[in-house]
N, C-alpha and C positions, 0 to 999 in steps of 0.2 A: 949612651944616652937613653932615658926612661920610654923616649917615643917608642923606641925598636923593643921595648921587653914584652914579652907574650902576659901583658896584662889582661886578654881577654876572658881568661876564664875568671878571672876577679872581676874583672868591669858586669860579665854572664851576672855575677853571684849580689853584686851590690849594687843597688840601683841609686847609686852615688849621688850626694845635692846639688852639685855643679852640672854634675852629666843631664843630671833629669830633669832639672831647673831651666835648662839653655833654651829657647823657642823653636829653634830646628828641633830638638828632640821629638815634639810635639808631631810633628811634623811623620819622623821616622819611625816612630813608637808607639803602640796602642796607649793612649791617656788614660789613667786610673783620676778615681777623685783625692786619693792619698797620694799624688805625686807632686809630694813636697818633699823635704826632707823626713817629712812625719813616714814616709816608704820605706826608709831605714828604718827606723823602729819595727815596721809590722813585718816586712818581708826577711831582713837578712838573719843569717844563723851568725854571723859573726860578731864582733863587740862592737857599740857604737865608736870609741875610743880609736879601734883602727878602720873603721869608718872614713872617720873624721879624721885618721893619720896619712889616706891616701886618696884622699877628697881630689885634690888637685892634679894628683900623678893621673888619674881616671880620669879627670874632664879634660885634660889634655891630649890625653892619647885617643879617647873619643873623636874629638874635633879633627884632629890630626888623620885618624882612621877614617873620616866621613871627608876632608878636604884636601890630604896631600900637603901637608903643609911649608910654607917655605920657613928658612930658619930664623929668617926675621920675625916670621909672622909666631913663630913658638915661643920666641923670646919675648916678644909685647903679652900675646895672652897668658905667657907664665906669670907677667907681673898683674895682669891685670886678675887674674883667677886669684894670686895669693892676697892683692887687695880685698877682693870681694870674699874671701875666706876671712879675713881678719878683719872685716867689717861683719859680718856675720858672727861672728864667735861675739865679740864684745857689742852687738845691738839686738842682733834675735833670737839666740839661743837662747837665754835664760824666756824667753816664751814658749816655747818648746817645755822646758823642765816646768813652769806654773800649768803649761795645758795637760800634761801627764798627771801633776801633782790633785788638780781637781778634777779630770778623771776617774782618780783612782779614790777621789771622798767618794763621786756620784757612782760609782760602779761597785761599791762596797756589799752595799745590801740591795742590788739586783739594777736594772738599767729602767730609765724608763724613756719612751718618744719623743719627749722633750729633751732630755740628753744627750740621746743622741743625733740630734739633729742639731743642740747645742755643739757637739762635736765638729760636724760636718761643718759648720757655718764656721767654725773656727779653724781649722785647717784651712779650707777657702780662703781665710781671710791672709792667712800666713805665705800662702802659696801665693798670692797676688801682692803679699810684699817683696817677696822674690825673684818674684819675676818682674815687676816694677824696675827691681835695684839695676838687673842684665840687663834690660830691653837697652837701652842706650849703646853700649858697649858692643853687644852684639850687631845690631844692628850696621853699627861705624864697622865693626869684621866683617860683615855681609858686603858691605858696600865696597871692600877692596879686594875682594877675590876676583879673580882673575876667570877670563872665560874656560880656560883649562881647569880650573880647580872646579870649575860649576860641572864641565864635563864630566868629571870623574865625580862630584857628587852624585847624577844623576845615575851614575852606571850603580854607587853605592844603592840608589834608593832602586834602579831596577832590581838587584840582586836580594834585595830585603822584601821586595814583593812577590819575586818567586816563590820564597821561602815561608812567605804568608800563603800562597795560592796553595801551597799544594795541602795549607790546613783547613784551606777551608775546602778541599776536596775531599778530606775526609769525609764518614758517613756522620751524621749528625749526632746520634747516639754513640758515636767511640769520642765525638769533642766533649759531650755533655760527659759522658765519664773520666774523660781529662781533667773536667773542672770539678766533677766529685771526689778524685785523687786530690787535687791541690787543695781542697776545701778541708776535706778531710786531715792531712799532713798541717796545714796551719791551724787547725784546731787544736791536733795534737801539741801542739810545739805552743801554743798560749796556754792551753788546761792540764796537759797531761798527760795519760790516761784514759780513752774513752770505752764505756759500755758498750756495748752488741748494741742496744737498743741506744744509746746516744749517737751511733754511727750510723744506724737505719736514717734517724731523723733525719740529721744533719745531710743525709747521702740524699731522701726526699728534699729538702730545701734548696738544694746547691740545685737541683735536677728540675727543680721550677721558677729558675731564674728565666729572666726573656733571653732570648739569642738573641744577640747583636754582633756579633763577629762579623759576620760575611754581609753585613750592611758596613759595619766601621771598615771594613778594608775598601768599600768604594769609598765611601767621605774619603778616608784619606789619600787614596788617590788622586782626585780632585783636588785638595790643597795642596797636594805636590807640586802638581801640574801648576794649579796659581802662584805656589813659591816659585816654580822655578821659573816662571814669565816673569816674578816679582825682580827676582836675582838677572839676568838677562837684560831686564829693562834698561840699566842702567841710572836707574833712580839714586836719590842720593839718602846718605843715611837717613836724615831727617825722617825724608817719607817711606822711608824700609820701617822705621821703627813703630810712624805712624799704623801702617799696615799691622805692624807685628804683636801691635798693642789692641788693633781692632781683633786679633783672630785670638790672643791668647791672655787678656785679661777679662773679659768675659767669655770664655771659651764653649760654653754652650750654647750661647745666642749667633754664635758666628757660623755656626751650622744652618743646613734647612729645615724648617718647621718640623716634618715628618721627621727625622734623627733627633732634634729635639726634645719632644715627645717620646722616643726610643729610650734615650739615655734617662729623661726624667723617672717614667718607667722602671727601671733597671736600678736608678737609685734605691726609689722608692720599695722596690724588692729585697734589694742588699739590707736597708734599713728593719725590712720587718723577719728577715731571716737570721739579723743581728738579736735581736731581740727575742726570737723565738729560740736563736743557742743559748743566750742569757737564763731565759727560763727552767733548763734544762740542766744546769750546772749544781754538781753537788757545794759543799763549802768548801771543801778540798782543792777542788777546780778551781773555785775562786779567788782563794789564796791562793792556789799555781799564778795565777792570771798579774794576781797583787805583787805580788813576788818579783814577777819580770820585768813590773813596769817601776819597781822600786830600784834595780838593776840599771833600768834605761836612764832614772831620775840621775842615781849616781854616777854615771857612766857624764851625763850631761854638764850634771856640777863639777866634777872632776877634768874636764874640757874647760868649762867657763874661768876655771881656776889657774888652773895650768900657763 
């Protein structure tokens, strides 16, 4: 059976739509603003195609991985997952291939602020279809988990905070060069080829992003701690979902003022750092950039088709 296959270093590698879409995720996972399905496109080295061939067998074995799950319970969310996959393929995806396709008009001859903020608000808007579609579903699985099954989540989410603490014990300057590594690496991997001096840059803009790490590890400790009183309560779906719609369809506002502010910040950095690699891109780069996302387009249609 697929529960038991050492999926993890593939679950590691793809941050899969069903896995990243769930509301618990939220919960257990540092939130990005691309954690839609749009996360596959930017983050995986793999082909959307088997992506999207092991969509299900990943948010499976996640769930399962975070719940223990009984055999009942694997057999209802398999059907339920392959529904919400073939609801998805024939209603949303082809939004996915038109956001890429005008994308890549407006990215053709350089980026501009409105764009990409065009961008952003559409992602957004796409992510909150998605998670519309699960909240129900999930929600009604929340509500029948067993006080055993809550137990062993929470040992899950102790063991996932460890693993956060001892990053954020790092020194500040070896995290901040972590994320000029990764900044670095996904440049490469969308343009190319980078210059001495396009790597200077870019290694400056990654390195004046704000810290919010070691703030987002309390926030989310605290909503742990509120989910798992939520889960505990004995509340009934209905108002699990209520909840789960107040903290993850406007997901910024369900925080306090001060993190608010933090993450607004952080956007508003992301955005002008975006813009400032944009500047800096030969045409070459550009069309590397063109190229992939013409890749991602086909890979889409070829899904929608299929």
């Amino acid at each position: 059976m697929y529960y038991n296959m050492p999926w993890k270093k593939l679950a590691d590698k793809i941050p899969i739509l069903w896995f990243e879409l769930l509301p618990i995720r939220t919960i257990i996972i540092p939130r990005r603003w691309w954690v839609v399905f749009f996360s596959v496109l930017l983050l995986t080295g793999c082909t959307l195609k088997i992506a999207y061939q092991y969509a299900d067998w990943i948010a499976l074995w996640a769930v399962d991985d975070y719940f223990d799950l009984s055999a009942e319970q694997k057999t209802l969310l398999e059907e339920k997952v392959q529904r919400h996959l073939t609801w998805h393929k024939q209603n949303e995806l082809h939004k996915y291939s038109v956001l890429l396709k005008e994308f890549k008009q407006k990215g053709q001859d350089g980026l501009e602020p409105e764009e990409i903020e065009w961008c952003f608000t559409k992602i957004e808007y796409l992510r909150k279809n998605l998670v519309q579609r699960l909240l129900t579903d999930t929600s009604v699985f929340l509500a029948g988990l067993t006080q055993e099954q809550i137990e062993f989540f929470e040992t899950q989410l102790m063991e996932f905070n460890e693993s956060a603490l001892e990053r954020v014990k790092l020194p500040q300057e070896e995290r901040r060069q972590r994320r000029v590594d990764r900044t670095l690496e996904f440049s490469e991997d969308w343009f190319g080829q980078l210059s001495a001096n396009q790597q200077e840059k870019i290694s400056q803009l990654s390195r004046q992003l704000p810290e919010t790490f070691t703030e987002r590890i309390k926030i989310r400790k605290i909503r742990q701690k509120e989910f798992l009183e939520l889960l505990r309560s004995g509340s009934s779906a209905k108002a699990i979902e209520t909840q789960l719609a107040a903290w993850f369809l406007d997901v910024d506002q369900s925080y306090p003022p001060h993190y608010q502010q933090m993450i607004e910040k952080q956007k508003e950095a992301v955005k002008r750092m975006m813009l400032s690699i944009d500047q800096i891109l030969t045409p070459e780069q550009r069309t590397h950039a063109i190229e992939k996302i013409d890749e991602w387009i086909e890979d889409i249609d070829d899904i929608i088709s299929s």
